[in-house]
C-alpha positions as semicolon CSV with decimal commas, in nm:
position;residue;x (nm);y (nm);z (nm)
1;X;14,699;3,531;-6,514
2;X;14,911;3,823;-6,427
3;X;15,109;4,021;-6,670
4;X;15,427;4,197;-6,535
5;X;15,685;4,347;-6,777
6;X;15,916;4,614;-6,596
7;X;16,024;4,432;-6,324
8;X;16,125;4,116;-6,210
9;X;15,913;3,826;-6,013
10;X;15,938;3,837;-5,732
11;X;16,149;4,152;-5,708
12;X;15,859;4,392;-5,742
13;X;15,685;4,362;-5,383
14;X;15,367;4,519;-5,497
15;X;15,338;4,197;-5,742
16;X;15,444;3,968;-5,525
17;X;15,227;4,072;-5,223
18;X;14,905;4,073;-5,439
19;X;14,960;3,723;-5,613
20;X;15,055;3,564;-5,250
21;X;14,756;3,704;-5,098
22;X;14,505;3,540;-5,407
23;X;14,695;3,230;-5,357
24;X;14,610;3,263;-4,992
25;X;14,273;3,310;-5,102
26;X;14,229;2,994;-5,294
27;X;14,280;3,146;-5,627
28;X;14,512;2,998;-5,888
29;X;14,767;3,243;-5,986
30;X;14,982;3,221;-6,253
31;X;15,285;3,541;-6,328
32;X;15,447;3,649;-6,626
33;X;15,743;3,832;-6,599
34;X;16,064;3,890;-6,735
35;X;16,328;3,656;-6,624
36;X;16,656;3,740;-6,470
37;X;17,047;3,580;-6,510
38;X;17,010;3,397;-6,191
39;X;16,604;3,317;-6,190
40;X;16,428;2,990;-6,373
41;X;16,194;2,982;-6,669
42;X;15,925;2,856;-6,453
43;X;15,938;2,781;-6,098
44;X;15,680;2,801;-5,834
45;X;15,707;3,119;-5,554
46;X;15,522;3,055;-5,254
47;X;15,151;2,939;-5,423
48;X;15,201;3,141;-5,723
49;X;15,354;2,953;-6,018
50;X;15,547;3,192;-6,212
51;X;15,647;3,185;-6,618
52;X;15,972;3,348;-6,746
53;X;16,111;3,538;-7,051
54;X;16,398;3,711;-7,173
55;X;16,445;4,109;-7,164
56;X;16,654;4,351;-7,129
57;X;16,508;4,560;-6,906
58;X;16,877;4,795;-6,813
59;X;16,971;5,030;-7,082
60;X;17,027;5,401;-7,152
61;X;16,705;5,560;-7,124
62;X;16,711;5,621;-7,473
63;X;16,365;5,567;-7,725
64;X;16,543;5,328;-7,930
65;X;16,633;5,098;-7,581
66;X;16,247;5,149;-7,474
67;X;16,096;5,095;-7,789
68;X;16,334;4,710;-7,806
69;X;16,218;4,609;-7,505
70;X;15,836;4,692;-7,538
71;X;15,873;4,482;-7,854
72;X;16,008;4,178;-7,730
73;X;15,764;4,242;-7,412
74;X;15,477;4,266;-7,620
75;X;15,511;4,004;-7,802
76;X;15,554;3,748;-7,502
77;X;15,325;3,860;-7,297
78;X;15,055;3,893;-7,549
79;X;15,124;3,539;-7,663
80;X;15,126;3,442;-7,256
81;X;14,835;3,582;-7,205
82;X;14,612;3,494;-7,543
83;X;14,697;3,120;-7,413
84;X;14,588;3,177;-7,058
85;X;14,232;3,325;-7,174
86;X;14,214;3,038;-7,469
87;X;14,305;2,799;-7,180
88;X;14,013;2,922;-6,930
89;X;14,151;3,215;-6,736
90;X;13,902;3,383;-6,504
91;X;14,053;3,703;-6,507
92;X;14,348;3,858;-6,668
93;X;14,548;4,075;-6,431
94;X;14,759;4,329;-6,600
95;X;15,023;4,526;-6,372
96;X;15,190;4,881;-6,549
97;X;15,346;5,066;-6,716
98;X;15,339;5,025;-6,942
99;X;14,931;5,091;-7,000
100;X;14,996;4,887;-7,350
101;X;14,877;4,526;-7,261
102;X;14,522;4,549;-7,287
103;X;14,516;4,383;-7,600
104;X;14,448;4,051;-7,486
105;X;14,153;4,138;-7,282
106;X;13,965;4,228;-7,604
107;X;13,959;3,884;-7,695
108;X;13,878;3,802;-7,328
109;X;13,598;3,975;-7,258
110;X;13,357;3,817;-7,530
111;X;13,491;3,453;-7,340
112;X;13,413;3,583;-7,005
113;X;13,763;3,697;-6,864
114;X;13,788;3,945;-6,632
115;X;14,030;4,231;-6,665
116;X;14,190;4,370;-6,421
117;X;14,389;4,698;-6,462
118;X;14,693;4,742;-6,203
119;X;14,806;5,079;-6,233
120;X;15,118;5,141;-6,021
121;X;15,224;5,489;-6,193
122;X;15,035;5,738;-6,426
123;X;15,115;5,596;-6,739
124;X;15,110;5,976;-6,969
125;X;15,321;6,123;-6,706
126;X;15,583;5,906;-6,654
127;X;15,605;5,928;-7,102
128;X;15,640;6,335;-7,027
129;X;15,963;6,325;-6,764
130;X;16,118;6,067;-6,952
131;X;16,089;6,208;-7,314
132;X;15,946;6,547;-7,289
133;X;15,571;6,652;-7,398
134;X;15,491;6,527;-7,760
135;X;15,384;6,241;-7,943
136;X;15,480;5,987;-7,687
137;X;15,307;6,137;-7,404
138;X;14,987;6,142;-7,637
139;X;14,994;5,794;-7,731
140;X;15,062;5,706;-7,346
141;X;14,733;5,913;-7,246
142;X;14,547;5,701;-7,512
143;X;14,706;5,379;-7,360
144;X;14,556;5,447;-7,020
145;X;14,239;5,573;-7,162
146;X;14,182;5,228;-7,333
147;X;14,330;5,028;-7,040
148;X;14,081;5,196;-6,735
149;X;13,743;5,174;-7,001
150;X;13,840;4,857;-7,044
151;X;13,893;4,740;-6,732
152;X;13,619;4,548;-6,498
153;X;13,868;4,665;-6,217
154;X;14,109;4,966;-6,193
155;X;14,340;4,921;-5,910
156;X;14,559;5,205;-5,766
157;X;14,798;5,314;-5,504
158;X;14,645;5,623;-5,379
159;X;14,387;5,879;-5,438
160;X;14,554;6,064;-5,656
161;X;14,529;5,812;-5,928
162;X;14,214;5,723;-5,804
163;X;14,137;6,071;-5,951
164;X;14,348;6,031;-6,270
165;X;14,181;5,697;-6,368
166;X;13,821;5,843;-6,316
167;X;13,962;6,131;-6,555
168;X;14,077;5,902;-6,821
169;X;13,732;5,725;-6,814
170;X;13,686;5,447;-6,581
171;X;13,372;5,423;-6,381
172;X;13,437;5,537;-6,032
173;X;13,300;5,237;-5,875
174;X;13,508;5,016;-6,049
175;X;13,864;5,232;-5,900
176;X;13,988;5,044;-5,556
177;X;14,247;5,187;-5,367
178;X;14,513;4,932;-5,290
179;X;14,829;5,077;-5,087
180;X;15,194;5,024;-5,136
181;X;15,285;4,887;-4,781
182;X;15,506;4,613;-4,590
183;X;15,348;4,294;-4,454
184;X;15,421;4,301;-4,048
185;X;15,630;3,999;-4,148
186;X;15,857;4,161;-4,308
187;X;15,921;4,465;-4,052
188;X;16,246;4,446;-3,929
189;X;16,336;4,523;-3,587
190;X;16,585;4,867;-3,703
191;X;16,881;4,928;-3,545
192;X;16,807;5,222;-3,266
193;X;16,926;5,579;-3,349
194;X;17,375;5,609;-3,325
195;X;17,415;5,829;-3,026
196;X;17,535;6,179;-2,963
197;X;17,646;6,398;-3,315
198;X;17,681;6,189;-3,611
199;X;18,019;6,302;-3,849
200;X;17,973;6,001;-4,019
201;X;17,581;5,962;-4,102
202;X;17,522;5,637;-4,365
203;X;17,255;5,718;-4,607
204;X;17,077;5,495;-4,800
205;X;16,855;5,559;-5,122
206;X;16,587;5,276;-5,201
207;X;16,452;5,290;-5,573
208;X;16,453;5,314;-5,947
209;X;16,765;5,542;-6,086
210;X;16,516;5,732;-6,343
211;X;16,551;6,109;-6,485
212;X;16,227;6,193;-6,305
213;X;16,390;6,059;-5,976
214;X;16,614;6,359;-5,881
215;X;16,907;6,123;-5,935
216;X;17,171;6,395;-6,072
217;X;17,151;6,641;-5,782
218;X;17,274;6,305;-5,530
219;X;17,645;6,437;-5,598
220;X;17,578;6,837;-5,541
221;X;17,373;6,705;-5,215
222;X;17,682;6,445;-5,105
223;X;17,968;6,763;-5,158
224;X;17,697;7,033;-4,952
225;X;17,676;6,732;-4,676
226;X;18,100;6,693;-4,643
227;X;18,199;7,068;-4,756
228;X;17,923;7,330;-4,598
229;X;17,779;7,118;-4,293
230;X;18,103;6,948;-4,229
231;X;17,972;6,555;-4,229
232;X;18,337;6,431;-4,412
233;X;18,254;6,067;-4,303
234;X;17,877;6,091;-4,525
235;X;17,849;5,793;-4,695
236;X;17,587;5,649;-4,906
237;X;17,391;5,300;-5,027
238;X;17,217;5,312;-5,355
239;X;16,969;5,020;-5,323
240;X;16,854;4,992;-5,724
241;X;16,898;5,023;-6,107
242;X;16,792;5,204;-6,387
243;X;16,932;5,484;-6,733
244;X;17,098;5,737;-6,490
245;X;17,311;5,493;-6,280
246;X;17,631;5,585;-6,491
247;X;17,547;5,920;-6,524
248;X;17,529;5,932;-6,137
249;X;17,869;5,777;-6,156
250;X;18,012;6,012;-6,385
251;X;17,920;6,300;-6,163
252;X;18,049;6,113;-5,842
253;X;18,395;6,088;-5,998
254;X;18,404;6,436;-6,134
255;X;18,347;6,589;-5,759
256;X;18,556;6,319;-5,588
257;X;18,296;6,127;-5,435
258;X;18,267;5,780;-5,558
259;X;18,424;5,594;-5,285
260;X;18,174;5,727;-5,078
261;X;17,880;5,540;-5,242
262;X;17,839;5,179;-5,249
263;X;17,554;5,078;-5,554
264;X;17,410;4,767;-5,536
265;X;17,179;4,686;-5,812
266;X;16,903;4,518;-5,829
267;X;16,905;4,344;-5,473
268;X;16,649;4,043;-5,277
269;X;16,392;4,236;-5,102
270;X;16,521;4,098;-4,781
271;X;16,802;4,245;-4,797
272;X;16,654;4,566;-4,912
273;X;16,511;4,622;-4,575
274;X;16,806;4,525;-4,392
275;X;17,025;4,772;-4,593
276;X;16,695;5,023;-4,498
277;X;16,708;4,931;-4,121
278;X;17,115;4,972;-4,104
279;X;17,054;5,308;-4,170
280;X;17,109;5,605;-3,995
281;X;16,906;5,797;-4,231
282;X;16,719;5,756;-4,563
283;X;16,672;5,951;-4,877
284;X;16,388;6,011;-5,128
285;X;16,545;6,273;-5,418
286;X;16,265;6,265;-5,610
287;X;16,187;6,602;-5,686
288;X;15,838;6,794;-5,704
289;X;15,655;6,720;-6,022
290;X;15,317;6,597;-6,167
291;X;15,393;6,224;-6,198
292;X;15,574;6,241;-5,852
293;X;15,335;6,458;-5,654
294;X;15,043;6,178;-5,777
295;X;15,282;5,825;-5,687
296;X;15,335;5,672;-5,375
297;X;15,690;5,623;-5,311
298;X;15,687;5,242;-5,175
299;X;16,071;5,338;-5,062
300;X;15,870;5,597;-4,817
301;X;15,622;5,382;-4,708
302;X;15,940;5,120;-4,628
303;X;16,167;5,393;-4,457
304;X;15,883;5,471;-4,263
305;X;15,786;5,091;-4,153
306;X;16,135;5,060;-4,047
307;X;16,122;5,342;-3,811
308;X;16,419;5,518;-3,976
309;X;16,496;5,895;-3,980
310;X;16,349;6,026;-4,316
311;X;16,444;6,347;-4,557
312;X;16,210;6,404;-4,890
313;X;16,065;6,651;-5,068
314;X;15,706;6,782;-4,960
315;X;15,540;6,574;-5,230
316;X;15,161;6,517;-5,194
317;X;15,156;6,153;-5,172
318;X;15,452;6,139;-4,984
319;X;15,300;6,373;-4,706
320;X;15,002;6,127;-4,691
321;X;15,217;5,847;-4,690
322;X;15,443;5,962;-4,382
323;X;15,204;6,214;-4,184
324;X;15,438;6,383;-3,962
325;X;15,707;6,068;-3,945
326;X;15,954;6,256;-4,169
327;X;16,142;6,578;-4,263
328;X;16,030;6,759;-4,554
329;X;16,216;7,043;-4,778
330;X;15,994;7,247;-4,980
331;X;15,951;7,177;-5,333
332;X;16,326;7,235;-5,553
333;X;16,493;7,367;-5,240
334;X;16,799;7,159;-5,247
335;X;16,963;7,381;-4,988
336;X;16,692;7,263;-4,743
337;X;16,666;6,905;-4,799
338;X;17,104;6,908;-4,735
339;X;16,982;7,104;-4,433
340;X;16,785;6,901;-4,284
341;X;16,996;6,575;-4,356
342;X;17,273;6,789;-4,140
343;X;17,034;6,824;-3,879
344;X;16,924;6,513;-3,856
345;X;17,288;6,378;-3,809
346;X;17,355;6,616;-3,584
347;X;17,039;6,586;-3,320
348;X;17,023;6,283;-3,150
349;X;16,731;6,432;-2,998
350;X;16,547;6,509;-3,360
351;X;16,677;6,149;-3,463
352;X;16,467;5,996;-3,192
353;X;16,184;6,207;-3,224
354;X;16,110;6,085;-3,592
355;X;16,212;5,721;-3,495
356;X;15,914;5,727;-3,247
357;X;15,675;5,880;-3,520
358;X;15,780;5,627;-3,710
359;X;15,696;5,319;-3,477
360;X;15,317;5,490;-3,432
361;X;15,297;5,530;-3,875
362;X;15,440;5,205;-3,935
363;X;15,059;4,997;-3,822
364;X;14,844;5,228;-4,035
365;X;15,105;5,111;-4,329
366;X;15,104;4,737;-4,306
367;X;15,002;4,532;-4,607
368;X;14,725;4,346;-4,436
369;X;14,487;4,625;-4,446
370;X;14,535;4,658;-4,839
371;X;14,482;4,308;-4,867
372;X;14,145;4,328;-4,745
373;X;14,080;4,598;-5,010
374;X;14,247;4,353;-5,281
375;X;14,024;4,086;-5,197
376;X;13,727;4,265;-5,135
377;X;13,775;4,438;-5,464
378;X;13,797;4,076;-5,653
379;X;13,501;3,951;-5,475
380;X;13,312;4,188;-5,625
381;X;13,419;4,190;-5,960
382;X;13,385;3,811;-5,982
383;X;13,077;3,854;-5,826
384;X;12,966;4,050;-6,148
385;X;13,109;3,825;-6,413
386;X;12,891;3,563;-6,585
387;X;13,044;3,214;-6,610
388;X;13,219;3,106;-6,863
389;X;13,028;2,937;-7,128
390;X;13,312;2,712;-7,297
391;X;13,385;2,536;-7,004
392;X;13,242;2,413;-6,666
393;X;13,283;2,620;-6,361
394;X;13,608;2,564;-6,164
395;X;13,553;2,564;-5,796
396;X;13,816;2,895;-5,777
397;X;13,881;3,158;-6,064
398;X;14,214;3,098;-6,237
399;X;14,413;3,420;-6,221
């Protein structure tokens, strides 16, 4: 049984990729997730049978919004997951943030279910850019510390919080690294780099619209773009949703700029990386802090993939992630990441160069080598776990 609350199934790729490859496997795999206008209550996605529920997961950004939507979470996908265990769940697979859904595993483990802790971002971090250091941040910090100790398995997108989990208490061999990457099924052939001096370059931006995701400076970089470098045809695709999508609006308007962006929402993942490969060249604004110098950006990894021209900042993850396959401004130099944008649209040559880098990245990114360190991971852990004694042995774990 998996346990999703802050995305959508099967929306969040990381999810999605890691159930398919169990089902693959010859596990039984069963999601929980929130359920959105257009999705069904139960349905199944490719081998993984997937449950539904209602929450609002847009809002604000305020406590009061956050503090809603936990509850209702909560709530659901404690009762979800209570009946899963009760019902003869192997292992109980529980993807953050939040770091709060633990709870059912402590009536698991005296049955014999597994627990598996998915932990996509750092947990007390993310609590400190969204409300500030204080009481929330310590409670988060707690969260995690209770979810890794408790955990059979810790699994986590990079080394960095491979670290962090280690810190908060789990056992080291218990922490598998499991990367954000595409599947080589899903690599789209990109369209080749627009010749000669681009006036006109289309951007794209791939990702959550969060405080701690540099959103608010996309308006000072779209006026440097049109008024010092002289790009008046810049345009730009915001591929996403989140609290600072109307602010971003706001500030759009007040320069002028809004019919220059187009904002999609929350958008099929196929379509995702076409929008990605129609690109001329992508985006990252996240800017240099603790939670984002420890994540792995999967909207890197998929810019990257797709062979298109990237601009970030020099975050540490993000430098692992895309070696020498994209341009990097130092850390808050804003100046620098609208320079090299500029130059990028206006070097064919440079364009082409970091296309090619791109192509050579893209194999050391594909999904199918962290599926190997999924599965190997799972082996292992089941490999560890006595049977469980109200019930006979199924011929594969129940998930």
């Amino acid at each position: 049984m998996m346990l999703l609350e802050n995305d959508l199934y099967p929306y969040d790729v990381r999810v999605r990729y890691e159930a398919e490859a169990l089902a693959r496997a010859g596990y039984e795999v069963r999601v929980v997730a929130p359920r959105g206008a257009d999705q069904l209550r139960r349905e199944t996605v490719d081998g993984v049978a997937v449950e539904r529920f209602r929450l609002p997961l847009e809002h604000r950004g305020r406590a009061v919004d956050l503090l809603a939507e936990y509850a209702v979470a909560h709530v659901q996908l404690y009762a979800r997951g209570l009946r899963a265990i009760v019902r003869g769940a192997d292992v109980l697979h529980v993807h953050n943030p939040p770091d709060t859904l633990f709870g059912p595993a402590l009536v698991g483990r005296p049955l014999g279910c597994r627990f598996v802790f998915d932990q996509h971002d750092l947990f007390p971090e993310l609590a400190k850019a969204k409300f500030g250091p204080g009481p929330v941040q310590s409670v988060a910090r707690l969260a995690q510390r209770a979810s890794v100790r408790l955990a059979d398995l810790v699994i986590v997108t990079n080394e960095s919080q491979r670290e962090a989990a280690i810190g908060a208490g789990a056992s080291p061999d218990s922490v598998v690294v499991v990367r954000n990457a595409l599947r080589r099924s899903d690599l789209l052939a990109a369209d080749p780099p627009r010749p000669g001096r681009l006036l006109d370059p289309r951007l794209v931006y791939v990702g959550a619209l969060e405080r701690q995701d540099g959103i608010e400076r996309i308006p000072w970089l779209l006026q440097t773009l049109v008024a010092r470098h002289g790009l008046r045809g810049t345009s730009l695709t915001v591929v996403g949703f989140g609290a600072e999508r109307e602010p971003l609006e706001r500030g759009l308007e007040e320069l002028g700029l809004a019919d220059r962006v187009t904002f999609t929402g929350r958008t099929e993942h196929a379509r995702v990386l076409e929008l990605i490969a129609e690109a001329d060249i992508c985006i990252d604004s996240a800017e240099c802090s603790e939670l984002n110098h420890r994540t792995t950006m999967v909207k890197v990894a998929e810019y990257v993939s797709l062979g298109k021209p990237t601009v970030a900042f020099a975050l540490r993850e993000t430098v692992h992630t895309a070696g020498n396959a994209a341009a990097l401004a130092r850390c808050g130099d804003w100046d620098e990441f609208a320079a090299l944008v500029a130059e990028l649209a206006g070097l064919e040559a440079r364009r082409r160069e970091l296309s090619g880098r791109t192509r050579a990245r893209a194999e050391q990114l594909v999904w199918e080598r962290s599926e190997e360190a999924l599965l190997g991971a799972y082996e292992r852990t089941l490999a560890r776990a006595p049977a469980r004694r109200s019930r006979p042995q199924r011929r594969s774990p129940i998930l």
